[in-house]
C-alpha positions in Angstrom: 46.6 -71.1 27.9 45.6 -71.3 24.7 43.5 -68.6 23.4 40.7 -71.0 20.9 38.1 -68.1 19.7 39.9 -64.8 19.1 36.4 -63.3 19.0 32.9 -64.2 17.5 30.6 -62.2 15.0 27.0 -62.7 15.2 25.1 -62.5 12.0 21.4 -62.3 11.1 20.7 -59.3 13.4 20.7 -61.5 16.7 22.2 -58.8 18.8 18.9 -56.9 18.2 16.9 -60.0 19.4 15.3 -59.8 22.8 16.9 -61.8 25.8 14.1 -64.4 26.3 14.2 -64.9 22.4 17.9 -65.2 22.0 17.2 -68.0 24.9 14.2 -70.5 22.9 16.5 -69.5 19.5 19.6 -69.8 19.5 21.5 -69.4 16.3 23.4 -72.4 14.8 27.5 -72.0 14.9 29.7 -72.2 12.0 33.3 -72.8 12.8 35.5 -70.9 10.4 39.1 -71.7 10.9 41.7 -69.6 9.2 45.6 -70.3 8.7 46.2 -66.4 9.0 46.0 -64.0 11.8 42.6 -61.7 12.8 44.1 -58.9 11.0 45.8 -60.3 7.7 42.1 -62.4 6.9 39.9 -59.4 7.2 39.2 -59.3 3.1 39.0 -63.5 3.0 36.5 -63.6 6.5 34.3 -61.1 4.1 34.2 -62.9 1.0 33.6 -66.0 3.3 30.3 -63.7 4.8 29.1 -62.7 1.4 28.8 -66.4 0.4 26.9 -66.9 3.3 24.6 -64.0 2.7 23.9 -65.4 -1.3 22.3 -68.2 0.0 20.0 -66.0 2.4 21.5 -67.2 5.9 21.9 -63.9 7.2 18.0 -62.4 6.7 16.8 -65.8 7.3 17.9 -68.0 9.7 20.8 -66.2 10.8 24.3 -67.6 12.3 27.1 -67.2 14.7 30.1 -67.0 12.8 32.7 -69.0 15.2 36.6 -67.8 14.0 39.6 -69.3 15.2 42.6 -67.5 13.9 46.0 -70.1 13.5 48.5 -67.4 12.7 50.3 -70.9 11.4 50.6 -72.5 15.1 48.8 -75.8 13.1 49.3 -77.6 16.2 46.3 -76.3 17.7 44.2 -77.9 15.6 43.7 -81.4 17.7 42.3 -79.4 20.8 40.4 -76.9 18.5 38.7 -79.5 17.0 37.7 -81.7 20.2 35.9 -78.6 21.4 34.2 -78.4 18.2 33.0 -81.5 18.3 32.4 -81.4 22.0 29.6 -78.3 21.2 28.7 -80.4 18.0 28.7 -76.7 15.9 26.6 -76.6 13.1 29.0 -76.6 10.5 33.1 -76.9 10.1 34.4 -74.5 7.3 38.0 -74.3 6.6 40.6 -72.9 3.4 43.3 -74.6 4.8 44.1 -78.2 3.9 46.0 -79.4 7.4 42.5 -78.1 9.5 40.2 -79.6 6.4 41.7 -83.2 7.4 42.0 -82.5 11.1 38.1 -81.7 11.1 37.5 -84.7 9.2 39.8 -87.0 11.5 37.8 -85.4 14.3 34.0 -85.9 13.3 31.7 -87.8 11.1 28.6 -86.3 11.5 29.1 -82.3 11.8 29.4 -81.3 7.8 32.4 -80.0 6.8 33.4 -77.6 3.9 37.5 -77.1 2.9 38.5 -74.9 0.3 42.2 -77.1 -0.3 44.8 -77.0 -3.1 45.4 -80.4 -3.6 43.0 -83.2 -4.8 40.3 -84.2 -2.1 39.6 -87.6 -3.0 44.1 -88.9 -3.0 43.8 -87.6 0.4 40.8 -89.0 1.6 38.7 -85.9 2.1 35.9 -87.1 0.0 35.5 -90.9 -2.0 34.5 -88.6 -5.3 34.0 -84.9 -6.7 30.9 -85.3 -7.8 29.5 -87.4 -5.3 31.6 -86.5 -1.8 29.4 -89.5 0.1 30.5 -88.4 3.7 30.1 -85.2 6.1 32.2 -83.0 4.0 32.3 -80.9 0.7 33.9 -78.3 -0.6 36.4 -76.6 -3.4 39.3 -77.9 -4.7 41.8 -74.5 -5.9 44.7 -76.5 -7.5 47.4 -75.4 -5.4 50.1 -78.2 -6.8 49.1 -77.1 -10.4 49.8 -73.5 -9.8 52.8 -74.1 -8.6 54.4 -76.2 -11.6 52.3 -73.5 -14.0 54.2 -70.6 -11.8 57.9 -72.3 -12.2 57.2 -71.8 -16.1 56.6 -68.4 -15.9 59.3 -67.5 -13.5 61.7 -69.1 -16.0 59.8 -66.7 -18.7 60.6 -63.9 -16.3 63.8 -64.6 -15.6 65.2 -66.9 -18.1 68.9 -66.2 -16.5 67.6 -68.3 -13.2 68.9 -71.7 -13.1 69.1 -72.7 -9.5 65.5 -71.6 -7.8 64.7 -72.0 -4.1 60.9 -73.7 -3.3 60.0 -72.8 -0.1 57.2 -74.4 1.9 55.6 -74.7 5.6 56.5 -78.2 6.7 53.1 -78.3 8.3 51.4 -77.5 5.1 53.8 -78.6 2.4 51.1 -80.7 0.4 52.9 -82.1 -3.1 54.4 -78.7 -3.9 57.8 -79.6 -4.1 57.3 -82.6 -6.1 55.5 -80.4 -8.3 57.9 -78.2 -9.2 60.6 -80.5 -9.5 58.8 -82.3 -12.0 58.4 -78.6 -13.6 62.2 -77.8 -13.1 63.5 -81.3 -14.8 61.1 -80.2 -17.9 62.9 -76.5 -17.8 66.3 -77.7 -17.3 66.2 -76.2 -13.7 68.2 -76.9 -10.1 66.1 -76.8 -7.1 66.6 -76.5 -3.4 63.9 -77.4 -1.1 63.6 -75.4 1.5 60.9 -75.0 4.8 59.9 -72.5 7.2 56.9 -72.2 9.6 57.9 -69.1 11.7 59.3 -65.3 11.1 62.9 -66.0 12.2 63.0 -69.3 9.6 61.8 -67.4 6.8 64.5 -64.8 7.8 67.3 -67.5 7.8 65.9 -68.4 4.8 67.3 -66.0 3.0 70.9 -66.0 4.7 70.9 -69.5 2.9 70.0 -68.2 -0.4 72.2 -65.7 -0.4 74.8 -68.2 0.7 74.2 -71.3 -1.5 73.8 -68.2 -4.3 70.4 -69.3 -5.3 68.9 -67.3 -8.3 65.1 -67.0 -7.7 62.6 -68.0 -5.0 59.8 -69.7 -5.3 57.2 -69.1 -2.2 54.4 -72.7 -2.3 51.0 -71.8 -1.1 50.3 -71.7 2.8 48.1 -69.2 4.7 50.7 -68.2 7.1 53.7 -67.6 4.9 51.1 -65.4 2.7 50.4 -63.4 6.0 54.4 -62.7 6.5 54.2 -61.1 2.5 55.5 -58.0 4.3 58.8 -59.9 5.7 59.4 -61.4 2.0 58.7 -58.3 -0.2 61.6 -56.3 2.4 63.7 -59.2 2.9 63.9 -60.1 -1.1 64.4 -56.2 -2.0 67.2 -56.0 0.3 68.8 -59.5 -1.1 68.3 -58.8 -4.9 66.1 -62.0 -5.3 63.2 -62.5 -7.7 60.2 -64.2 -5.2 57.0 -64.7 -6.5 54.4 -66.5 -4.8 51.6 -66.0 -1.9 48.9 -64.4 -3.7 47.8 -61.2 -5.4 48.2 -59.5 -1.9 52.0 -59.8 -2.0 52.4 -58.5 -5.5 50.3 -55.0 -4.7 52.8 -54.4 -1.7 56.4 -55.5 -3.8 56.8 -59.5 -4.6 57.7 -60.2 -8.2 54.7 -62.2 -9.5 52.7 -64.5 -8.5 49.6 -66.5 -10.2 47.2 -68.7 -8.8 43.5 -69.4 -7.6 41.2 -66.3 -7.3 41.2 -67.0 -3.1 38.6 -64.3 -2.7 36.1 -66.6 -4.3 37.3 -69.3 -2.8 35.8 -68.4 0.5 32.8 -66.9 -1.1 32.2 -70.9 -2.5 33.3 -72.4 0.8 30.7 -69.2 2.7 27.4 -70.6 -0.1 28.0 -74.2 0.8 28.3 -73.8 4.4 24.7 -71.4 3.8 23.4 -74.3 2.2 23.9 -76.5 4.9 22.6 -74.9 7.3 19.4 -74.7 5.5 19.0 -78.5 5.4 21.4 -79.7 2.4 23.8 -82.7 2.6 27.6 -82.5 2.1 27.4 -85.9 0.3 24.9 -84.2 -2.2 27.1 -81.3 -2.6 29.6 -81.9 -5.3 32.8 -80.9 -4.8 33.7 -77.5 -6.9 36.9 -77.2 -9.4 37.9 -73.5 -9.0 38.3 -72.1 -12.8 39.1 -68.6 -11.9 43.2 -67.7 -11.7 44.7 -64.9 -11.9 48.6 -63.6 -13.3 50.1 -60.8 -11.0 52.9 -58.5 -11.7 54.9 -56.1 -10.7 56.6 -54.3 -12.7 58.4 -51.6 -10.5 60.0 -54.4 -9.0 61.2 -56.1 -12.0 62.7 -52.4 -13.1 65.0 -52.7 -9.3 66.0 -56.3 -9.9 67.2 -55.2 -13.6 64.5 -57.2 -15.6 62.5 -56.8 -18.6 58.7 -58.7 -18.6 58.2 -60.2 -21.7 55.3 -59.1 -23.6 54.0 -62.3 -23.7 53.5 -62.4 -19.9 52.2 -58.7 -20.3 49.2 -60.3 -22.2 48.2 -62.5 -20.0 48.3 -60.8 -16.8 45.5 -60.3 -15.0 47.0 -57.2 -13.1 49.9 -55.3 -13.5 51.5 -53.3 -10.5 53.2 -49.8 -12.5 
């Protein structure tokens, strides 16, 4: 049986509230639907809070915060969703792009807000940015960008690397492989396309890059490959093999490098609009956000065990730098 709320949070003081007042007022739900597991999304499920709190929900109107934990199972989305619907909650909030569209395939009416990587309007999500027009809103992080703009500086890292591994969740793959093979024709680069969606793929994943004696790996953005960081910082230290990729997270606990979107304020944006709409304000009036904060991560103990030297070029730009 499948286990749809791992556990629910209520916010705005309501376990204080008296029984007979909890009865005449009860507080509206927001859905928040992670790709991660309860445990790996604890920082990301408080951003997400503290955007809510900006916008006053918490000492105001107050709200249950609903959380559904994938751990990557994507295929309970469908059934997730129909009971959404089916308790018409308050308000849909999501930072991964295969829920974003399964909310909007499911409902019309209940406002949604995605945080997703590639663009909204290509893929239906919303007719413009700045005027969304429907039931959902939201931030677009430019995950496909951040991918072509990592490839550079993986071959600026490790200029000896001509045959680089992308690796994706086929459930979440977006356009990241296109991406970087655009990016690898520019640098002169061979890539193998690669996919795994649970533990024991993304440990046969490197049995075939040791195998096909591929030089680097490249790890695309997906909330449950960036929850297994553990599995590819031991499992690329054992192998010898520059992997960047999966947020800051991964490059504090051993990964290479990795650069992207700022995902901590991603979920504070997604936590303000979803406030906002629950104090009365459309998704169609609520343009659709450009994130402009990314970050360069990198570290540098394990570029000393893999034998490489970070130029000081990429040393200048980094935003943080694991010693």
């Amino acid at each position: 049986m499948m286990r749809r709320r791992s556990f629910i949070t209520l916010l705005g003081g309501a376990a204080a509230w008296p029984l007979a007042a909890r009865a005449q007022q009860a507080a509206p739900i927001v859905a928040f639907i992670s790709g991660r597991s309860a445990g790996d999304d604890a920082n990301y499920g408080a951003a997400f809070r503290n955007g809510l709190s900006e916008t006053g929900t918490i000492a105001g109107q107050g709200a249950t915060v609903e959380y559904h934990w994938l751990d990557g199972r994507y295929d309970q989305l469908p059934a997730i969703m129909a009971d959404l619907v089916h308790r018409r909650v308050a308000v849909i909030t999501t930072v991964v792009a295969p829920a974003a569209h399964a909310a909007k395939a499911a409902t019309a009416t209940i406002p949604i807000v995605f945080g997703v990587g590639e663009d909204p309007v290509s893929t239906g999500l919303v007719a413009s940015l700045a005027h969304p027009g429907g039931n959902a809103t939201g931030i677009n992080f430019f995950n496909v960008e951040a991918v072509a703009k990592q490839l550079f500086l993986l071959h600026e890292l490790v200029p000896k690397a001509t045959r680089v591994a992308v690796l994706v969740n086929p459930a979440n793959a977006q356009s990241t492989v296109q991406a970087a093979s655009d990016a690898a024709r520019t640098l002169g680069l061979e890539i193998r396309a690669l996919e795994a969606s649970t533990s024991r793929e993304i440990d046969a994943t490197f049995a075939a890059l040791e195998r096909e004696r591929v030089d680097a790996l490249l790890i695309a953005p997906d909330s449950f490959l960036s929850s297994r960081r553990v599995q590819f910082t031991i499992l690329a230290a054992n192998k010898g093999i520059p992997a960047v990729g999966i947020g800051r997270d991964a490059v504090e606990i051993g990964l290479l490098m990795n650069y992207g979107t700022d995902l901590i304020d991603t979920y504070r944006q997604v936590g303000i609009y979803a406030g906002q709409i629950l104090k009365g304000a459309r998704p169609a009036d609520l343009p659709v956000i450009q994130a402009t904060k990314f970050e360069l991560a990198i570290n540098l103990i394990t570029a000393k065990a893999l034998g490489l030297e970070v130029p000081a070029s990429l040393l200048a730009i980094a935003d943080e730098v694991i010693e």
